[in-house]
N, C-alpha and C positions, 0 to 999 in steps of 0.2 A: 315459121309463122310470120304472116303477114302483120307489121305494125299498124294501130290506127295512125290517119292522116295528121293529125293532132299531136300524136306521140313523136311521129319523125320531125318534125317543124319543132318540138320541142328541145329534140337533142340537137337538130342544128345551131337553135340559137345556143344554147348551152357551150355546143364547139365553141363555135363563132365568139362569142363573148372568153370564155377561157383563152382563145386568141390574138385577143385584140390588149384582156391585160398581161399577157406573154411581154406581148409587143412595147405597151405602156413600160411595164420593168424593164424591159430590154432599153428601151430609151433613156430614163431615170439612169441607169446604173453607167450608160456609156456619156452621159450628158453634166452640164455642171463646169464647176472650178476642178473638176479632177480631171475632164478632158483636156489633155495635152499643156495641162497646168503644171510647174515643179516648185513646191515649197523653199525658200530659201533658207528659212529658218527652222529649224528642229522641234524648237519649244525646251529643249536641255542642255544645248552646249553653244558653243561661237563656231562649231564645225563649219568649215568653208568662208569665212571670212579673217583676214589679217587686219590689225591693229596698226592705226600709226596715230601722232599727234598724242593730246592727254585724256583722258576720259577713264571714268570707273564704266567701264563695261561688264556687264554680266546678266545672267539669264534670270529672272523671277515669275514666277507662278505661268511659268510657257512663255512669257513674254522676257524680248530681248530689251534691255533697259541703260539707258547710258544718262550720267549726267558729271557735276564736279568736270566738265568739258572745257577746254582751251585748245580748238583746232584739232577737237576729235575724233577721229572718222571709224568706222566698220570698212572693209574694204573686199571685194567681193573675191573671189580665186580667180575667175575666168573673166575674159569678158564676151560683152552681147554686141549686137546688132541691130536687128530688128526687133522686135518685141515689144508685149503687153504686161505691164504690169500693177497686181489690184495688193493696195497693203492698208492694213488698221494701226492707227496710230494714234496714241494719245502725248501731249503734251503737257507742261504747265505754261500759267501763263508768260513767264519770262525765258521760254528757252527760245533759243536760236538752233534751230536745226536742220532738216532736209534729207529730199532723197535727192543724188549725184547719179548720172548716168549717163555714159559715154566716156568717160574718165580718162584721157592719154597715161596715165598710170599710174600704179597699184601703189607707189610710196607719195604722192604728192598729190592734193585731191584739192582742188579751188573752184570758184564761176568764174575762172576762165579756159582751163584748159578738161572744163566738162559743163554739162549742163546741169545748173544750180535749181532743181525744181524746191522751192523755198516753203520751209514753214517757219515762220519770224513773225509773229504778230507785230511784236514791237518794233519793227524796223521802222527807222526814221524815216526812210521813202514809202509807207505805202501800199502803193500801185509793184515795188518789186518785192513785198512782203508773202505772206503765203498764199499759195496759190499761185504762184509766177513761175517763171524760170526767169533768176535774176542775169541783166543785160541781156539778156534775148526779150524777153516776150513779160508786159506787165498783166496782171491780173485783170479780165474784163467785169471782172466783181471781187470785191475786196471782200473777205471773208476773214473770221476767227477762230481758230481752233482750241485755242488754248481750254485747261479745266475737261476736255473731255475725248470720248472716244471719236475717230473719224477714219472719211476713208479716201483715198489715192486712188486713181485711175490713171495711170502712164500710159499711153500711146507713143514709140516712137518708131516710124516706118519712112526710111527714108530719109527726106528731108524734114518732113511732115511731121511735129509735135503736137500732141494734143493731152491738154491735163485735164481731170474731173479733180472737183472735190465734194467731199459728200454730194454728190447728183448733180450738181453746178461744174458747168465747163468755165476753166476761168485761161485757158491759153489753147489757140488752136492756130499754128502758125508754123512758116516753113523756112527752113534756116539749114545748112549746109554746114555748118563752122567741124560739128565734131559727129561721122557717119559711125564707131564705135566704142566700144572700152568698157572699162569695169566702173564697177553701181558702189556707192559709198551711200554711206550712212552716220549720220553729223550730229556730235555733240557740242555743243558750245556756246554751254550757258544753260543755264534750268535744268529741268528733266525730261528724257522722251522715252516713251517707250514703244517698238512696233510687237503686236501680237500675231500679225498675220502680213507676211510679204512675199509672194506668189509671182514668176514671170511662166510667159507663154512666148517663144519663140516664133517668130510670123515669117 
């Protein structure tokens, strides 16, 4: 039997629309922080990171938390290269802390033999407080984190460093000193916690 003209136009769009939101989930599900993104942290244990210096490290409510710090660090297993990466992090207002990356190695973690991407409100300088990478590159906007949640944007390709903080670029600069190593995570002094810290290999 011959359908009306009306009826076949109706099942087309019908297809047609059932595959376009095929298509739509198929995007959704391959898209996101889950493409080609890897958790560093677990939410339950310190798996994949080593301890040096002093600090109470340990996991709370998913989040990784360190304080009671004197030259604390997390220190990462492997290390990276190239790579992106997005982490949340809350502070108080008197910690000294940071994310490290490029680290020449996994027992001895400074801003000189890694890059010191700083969270320090209270640092006496400033301009190399949070938001920098201390002695490379100062903050093009000075910013506070302390008291609340926020968030990291690491870029480092190459030579080419680029930080966000919460949506604000505050270093976008090219510097050669240190092309690898492993990611440290700094206690020393107050409290920090990261609930979310994610790289992407470039």
């Amino acid at each position: 039997m011959k359908l009306p003209l009306s009826l076949t136009r109706r099942a087309l769009i019908l297809n047609l629309a059932g595959l376009v939101s095929a298509a739509a989930l198929a995007g959704c599900a391959s898209s996101g922080s889950g493409s080609g993104w890897t958790s560093m942290i677990d939410g339950k244990s310190l798996n994949g990171w080593s301890q040096i210096g002093v600090s109470s490290w340990r996991v709370e409510d998913g989040a990784v938390v360190g304080d009671k710090g004197k030259a604390g660090f997390l220190v990462s297993s492997r290390t990276y290269k190239d790579f992106e990466i997005n982490a949340e992090f809350w502070v108080s207002d008197d910690a000294n802390s940071g994310i490290f990356i490029r680290g020449d190695s996994q027992t001895s973690m400074t801003g000189t033999n890694a890059y010191e991407v700083n969270i320090f409100d209270r640092r006496p300088d400033p301009s190399y407080g949070t938001g920098a990478i201390v002695n490379t590159a100062k903050a093009a906007v000075v910013l506070k984190a302390g008291g609340k949640w926020n968030t990291y944007n690491i870029v480092a390709r190459g030579d080419h460093l680029v930080i966000t903080l919460n949506g604000t670029k505050t270093v976008d600069v090219h510097d050669g000193k240190h092309s690898a190593g492993y990611i440290g995570l700094q206690s020393d002094g107050g409290t920090v916690k990261f609930r979310k810290l994610e790289i992407k290999e470039l």
